[in-house]
C-alpha positions, 0 to 999 in steps of 0.5 A, spaced: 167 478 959 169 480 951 175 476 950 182 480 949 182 478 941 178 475 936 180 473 929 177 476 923 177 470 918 178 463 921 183 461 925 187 467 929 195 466 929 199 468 935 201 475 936 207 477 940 206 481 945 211 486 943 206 488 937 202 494 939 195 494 936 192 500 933 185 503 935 180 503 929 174 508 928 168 504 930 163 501 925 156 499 926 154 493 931 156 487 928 162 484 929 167 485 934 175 484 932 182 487 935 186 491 929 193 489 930 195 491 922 200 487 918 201 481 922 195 476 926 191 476 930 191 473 938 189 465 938 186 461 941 179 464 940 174 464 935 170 470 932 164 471 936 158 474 933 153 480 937 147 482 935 145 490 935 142 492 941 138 498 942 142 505 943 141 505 950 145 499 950 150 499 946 152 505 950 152 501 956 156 496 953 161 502 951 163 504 957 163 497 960 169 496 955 172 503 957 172 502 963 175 495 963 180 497 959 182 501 965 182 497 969 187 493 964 191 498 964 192 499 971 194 492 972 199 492 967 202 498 969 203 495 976 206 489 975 211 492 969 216 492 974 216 485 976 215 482 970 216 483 962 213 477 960 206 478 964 205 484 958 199 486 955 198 490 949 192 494 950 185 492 948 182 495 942 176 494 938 173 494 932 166 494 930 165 491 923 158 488 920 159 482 915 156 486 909 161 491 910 167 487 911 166 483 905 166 489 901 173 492 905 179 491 901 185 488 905 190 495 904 183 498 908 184 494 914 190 492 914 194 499 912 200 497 909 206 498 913 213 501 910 218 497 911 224 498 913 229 503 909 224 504 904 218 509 899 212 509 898 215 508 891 218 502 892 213 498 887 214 503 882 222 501 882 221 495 883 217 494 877 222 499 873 228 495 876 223 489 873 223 491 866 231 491 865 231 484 870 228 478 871 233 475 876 231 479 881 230 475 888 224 479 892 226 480 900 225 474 904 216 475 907 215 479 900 208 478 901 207 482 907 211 488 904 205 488 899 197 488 902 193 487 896 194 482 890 195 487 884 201 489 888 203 482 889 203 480 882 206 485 880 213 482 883 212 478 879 213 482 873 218 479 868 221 475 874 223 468 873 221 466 881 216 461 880 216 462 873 213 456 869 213 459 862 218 462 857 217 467 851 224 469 846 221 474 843 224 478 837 227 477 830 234 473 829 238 478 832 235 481 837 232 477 842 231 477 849 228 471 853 222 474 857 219 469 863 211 468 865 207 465 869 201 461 865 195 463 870 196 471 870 197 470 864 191 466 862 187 471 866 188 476 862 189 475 855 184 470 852 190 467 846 195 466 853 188 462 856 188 458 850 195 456 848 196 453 856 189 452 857 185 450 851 184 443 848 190 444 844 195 447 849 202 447 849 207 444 853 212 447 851 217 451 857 220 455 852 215 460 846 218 463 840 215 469 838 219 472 832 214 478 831 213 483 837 219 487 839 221 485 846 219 493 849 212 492 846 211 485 849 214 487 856 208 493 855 203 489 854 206 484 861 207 490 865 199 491 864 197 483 864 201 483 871 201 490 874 195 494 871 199 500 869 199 501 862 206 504 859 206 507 853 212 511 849 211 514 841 217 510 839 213 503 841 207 504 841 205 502 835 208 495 836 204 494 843 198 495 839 200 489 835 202 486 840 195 487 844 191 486 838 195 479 837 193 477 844 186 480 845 188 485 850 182 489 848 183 495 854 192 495 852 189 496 846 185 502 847 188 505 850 195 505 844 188 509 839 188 513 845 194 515 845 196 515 837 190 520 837 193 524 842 200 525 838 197 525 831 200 531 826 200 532 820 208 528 821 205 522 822 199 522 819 200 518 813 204 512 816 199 512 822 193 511 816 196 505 814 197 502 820 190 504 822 188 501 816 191 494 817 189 494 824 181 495 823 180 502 827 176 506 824 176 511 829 183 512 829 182 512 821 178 518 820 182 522 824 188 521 820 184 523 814 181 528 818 189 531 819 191 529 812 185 533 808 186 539 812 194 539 812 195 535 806 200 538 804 205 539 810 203 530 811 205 530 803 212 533 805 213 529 810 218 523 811 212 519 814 208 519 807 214 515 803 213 509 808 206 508 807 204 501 802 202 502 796 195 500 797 195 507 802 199 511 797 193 509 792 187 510 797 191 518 798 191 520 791 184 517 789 182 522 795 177 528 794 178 532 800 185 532 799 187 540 800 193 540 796 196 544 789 196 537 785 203 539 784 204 537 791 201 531 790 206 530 784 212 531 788 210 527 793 209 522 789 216 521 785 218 522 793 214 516 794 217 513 788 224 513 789 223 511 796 219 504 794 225 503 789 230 502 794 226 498 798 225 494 792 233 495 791 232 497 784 236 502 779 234 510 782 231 511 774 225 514 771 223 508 768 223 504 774 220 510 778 214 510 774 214 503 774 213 502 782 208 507 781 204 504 775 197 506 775 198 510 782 201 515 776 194 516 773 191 518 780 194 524 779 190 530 777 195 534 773 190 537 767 189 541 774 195 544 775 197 551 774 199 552 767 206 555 770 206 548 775 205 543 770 210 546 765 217 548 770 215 541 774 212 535 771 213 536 763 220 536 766 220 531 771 222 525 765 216 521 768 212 522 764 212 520 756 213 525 750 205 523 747 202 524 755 207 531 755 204 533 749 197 531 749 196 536 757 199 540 753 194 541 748 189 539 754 191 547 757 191 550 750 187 548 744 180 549 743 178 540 741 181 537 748 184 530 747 182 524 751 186 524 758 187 517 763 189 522 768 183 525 772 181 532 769 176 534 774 180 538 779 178 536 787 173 539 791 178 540 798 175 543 804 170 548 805 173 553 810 168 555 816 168 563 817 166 564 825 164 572 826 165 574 833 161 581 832 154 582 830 156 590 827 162 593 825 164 601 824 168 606 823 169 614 826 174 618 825 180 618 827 178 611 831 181 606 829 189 606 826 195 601 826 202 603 827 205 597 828 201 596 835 199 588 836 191 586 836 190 580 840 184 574 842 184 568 846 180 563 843 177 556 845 173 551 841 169 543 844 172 541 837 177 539 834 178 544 827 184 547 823 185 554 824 187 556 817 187 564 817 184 570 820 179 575 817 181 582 818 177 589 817 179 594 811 181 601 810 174 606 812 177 611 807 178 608 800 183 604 798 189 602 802 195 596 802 196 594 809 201 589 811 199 584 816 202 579 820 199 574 823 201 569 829 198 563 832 200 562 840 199 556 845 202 558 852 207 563 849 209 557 843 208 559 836 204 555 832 204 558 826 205 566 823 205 568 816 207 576 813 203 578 807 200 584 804 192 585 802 188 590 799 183 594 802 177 597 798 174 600 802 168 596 804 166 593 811 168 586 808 172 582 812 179 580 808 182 574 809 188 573 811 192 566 810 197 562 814 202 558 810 199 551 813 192 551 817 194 550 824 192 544 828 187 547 835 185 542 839 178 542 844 178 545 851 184 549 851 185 557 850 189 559 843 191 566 842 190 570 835 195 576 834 195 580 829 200 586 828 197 591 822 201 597 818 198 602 815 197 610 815 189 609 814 183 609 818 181 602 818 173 600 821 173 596 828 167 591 830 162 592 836 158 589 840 162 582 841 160 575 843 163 571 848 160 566 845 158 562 838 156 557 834 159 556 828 156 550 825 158 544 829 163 547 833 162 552 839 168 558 839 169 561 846 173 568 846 176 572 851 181 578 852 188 577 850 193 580 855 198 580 849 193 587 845 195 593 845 191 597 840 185 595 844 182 589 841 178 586 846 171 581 847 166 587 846 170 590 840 176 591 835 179 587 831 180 580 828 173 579 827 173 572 824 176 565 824 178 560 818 177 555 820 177 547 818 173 542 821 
């Protein structure tokens, strides 16, 4: 006769009677077990192993079971009344083979039991309750609330219980005293294995750490101890220090993941000096990536007057930038005044072009439109009276002086043309504009810089159309533009440009809107693709519902994309 309960690992505890035990799916012959989640398993008894029968068998010994149980349940039903401590709970078993128990998780067959008066939440608070509160005092038998071992190291996140370690971490003035426990952190940082492990461990009870922001050390403890990874844009790069000062190596790909994610023109030039200082490479040719195609949006921006000065060199000394150099001059002078009161110098002309020093010469300002360089850098001061004069012989005279400015203009980027239809045509009275939106929808696998659109002409001579122009995702405008072009009559495609290039990322549909005006007979394209190739990015179009003059997948117009990529 099988025993009423067997352990499942060593030896079994008592079990109160008044635990129901909970029936459990039937496993494959190995092992039987009685299923009493969270709390032991009945003593005196140890496991006993069956070998597998035959089917026949098997069968056999399930009805015995069966029946047993009913005669159990008979008996105890008739002699419930006589007596309370003569109950039972009832017999269930569970057949588990060694192999598979093995690989089964605790939370698997122990499901976790709510306690009274909580969520499902109630780790997720406690380690939010954690971050503000180290003193906090888990509930007496805590370890039963939580049945796998992340959740139970996660209480100890930021918690001085059994607390053998503390770290002060921050600048003079802004401290706060974090506590740790040496073995989690040992286990998941190589630098924390060394400084209480290594052979030149440290017994101190109290570490200083003066160079991370206490946010970011909490972010990277909060993944040592409770494998969740909490980022925010104002912390991020700190943890990435912090990460990278600890050797986390998974913390700290997933902070390039996330600055990759949110990187703009903004800050794209502050994001380059820290790719730089931190070694990422990947991340570093994404920030060029942004700042050649939306230079002159990541010049203006207030980022680029925090970088350092070797990245200031490395912008300006930058082929690909796609900028007017008076741009890039103007940036400049911004950076300049900037670094002046980091240096808490006198906001001067001498002393701008002193922090600049040999910066200045990277500068390409024999390129600048001759009206640029008059209205703007001849007038900036910065310049001396000799240089002013010789760029000015440099424009006008026939025998050009010697320059230290760089004379050759940059090559920018090439934009890419996508052409959606494989015809175009005209008929009359076909194809006009009053004022009706043309619109496309629009997908890339790549990342590019939609920098304007290709419109078709007029069909009948030349004509002036006024063309607005509009870049959409989910009903949010991205970019738009209002300006004039001039059609002369051909079937050629005109471009026309947005203000900055606009930054698509992959896998998501954008719309293109176009609302032309014109009184005259304009061509329209034919048989459209769903899908091209350009280059190395693959474009996908669908209709738009924003279209009322007909555009569409097959025909219309809004012929080409101009991109970069």
């Amino acid at each position: 006769m099988l025993p009423r309960s067997l352990p499942v690992l060593g030896h079994a505890r008592s079990l109160p009677q008044s635990v129901p035990c909970v029936r459990v799916p039937a496993k494959p012959a190995g092992r039987w077990i009685s299923e009493c989640p969270g709390r032991g398993l009945r003593s005196g008894h140890r496991a006993r192993r069956r070998t597998a029968a035959s089917p026949e068998a098997r069968r056999s010994a399930g009805e015995t079971v069966k029946n047993r149980s009913k005669k159990s349940s008979k008996k105890a039903n008739t002699s419930s009344s006589s007596s309370n401590s003569s109950k039972l709970p009832p017999v269930c078993y569970e057949i588990i083979t060694l192999k598979t128990k093995k690989k089964k998780m605790a939370a698997d067959i122990f499901p976790r039991k709510k306690p009274a008066n909580s969520s499902s939440t109630s780790v997720q608070q406690y380690h939010q309750q954690n971050l503000s509160n180290n003193n906090l005092i888990p509930a007496p038998n805590w370890q039963g609330l939580y049945p796998t071992i992340r959740e139970r190291n996660a209480v100890m996140f930021n918690n001085d219980l059994m607390a053998d370690v503390h770290f002060v971490v921050g600048p003079p003035g802004g401290t706060q005293r974090l506590p740790g426990h040496k073995y989690v952190l040992a286990v998941g940082s190589s630098v924390f294995h060394a400084m209480f492990y290594g052979e030149l461990a440290e017994d101190k009870d109290e570490i200083r750490i003066p160079d991370v922001e206490p946010a970011a050390f909490l972010a990277m403890l909060k993944y040592i101890y409770c494998d969740e990874i909490d980022l925010a844009a104002d912390t991020v790069l700190a943890t990435l220090y912090a990460a990278k000062k600890y050797i986390v190596p998974h913390l700290a790909r997933a902070c390039v993941n996330f600055l990759e994610t949110s990187l703009s023109a903004k800050n794209a030039c502050v994001l380059l000096s820290q790719s730089c200082l931190f070694e990422e490479p990947d991340l570093t040719q994404r920030c060029w990536e942004v700042i050649d195609a939306q230079a002159e949006l990541a010049l203006k921006s207030e980022g680029f007057c925090d970088i350092d000065f070797q990245t200031l060199e490395s912008i300006l000394r930058r082929e690909t930038l796609n900028a007017k150099e008076i741009v890039v001059f103007e940036a400049a002078l911004n950076w300049a005044e900037v670094e002046c009161q980091r240096q808490d110098l006198a906001l001067s002309i001498e002393n701008k072009r002193k922090v600049l020093g040999k910066a200045l010469y990277l500068i390409r300002i024999p390129t600048m439109a001759l009206d640029d360089f008059a209205n703007g850098a001849a007038q900036s001061g910065v310049l001396t009276l000799n240089e002013t004069n010789d760029i000015f012989l440099w424009y006008t005279a026939a025998k050009k002086p010697e320059l230290q400015f760089v004379s050759k203009a940059r090559k920018g980027l090439v934009p890419q043309r996508c052409h959606r239809f494989q015809s175009c045509a005209y008929r009359s009275n076909q194809w006009r504009y009053r004022g009706r939106c043309d619109s496309i929808q629009f997908a890339v696998d790549k990342r590019v810089f939609i920098a304007g659109f290709g419109l078709y002409g007029s069909s009948c001579g030349s004509a002036e159309y006024s063309a607005k122009i509009e870049l959409k995702r989910q009903g949010v405008v991205l970019g738009q533009n209002l300006s004039k072009y001039f059609s002369d009559g051909s079937s050629n495609t005109f471009p026309v440009w947005f203000e900055y290039p606009v930054q698509i990322e992959p896998d998501t549909f954008y719309t293109a809107s176009v609302i032309l005006d014109g009184n005259e007979l304009s061509y329209f394209g034919q048989e459209g693709m769903t899908e091209v190739q350009c280059g190395k990015v693959t474009v996908q179009f669908q209709c738009s519902s924003d279209s009322t003059n007909g555009t569409g997948v097959q025909g219309g117009q809004i012929p080409e994309l101009i991109f970069y990529a």
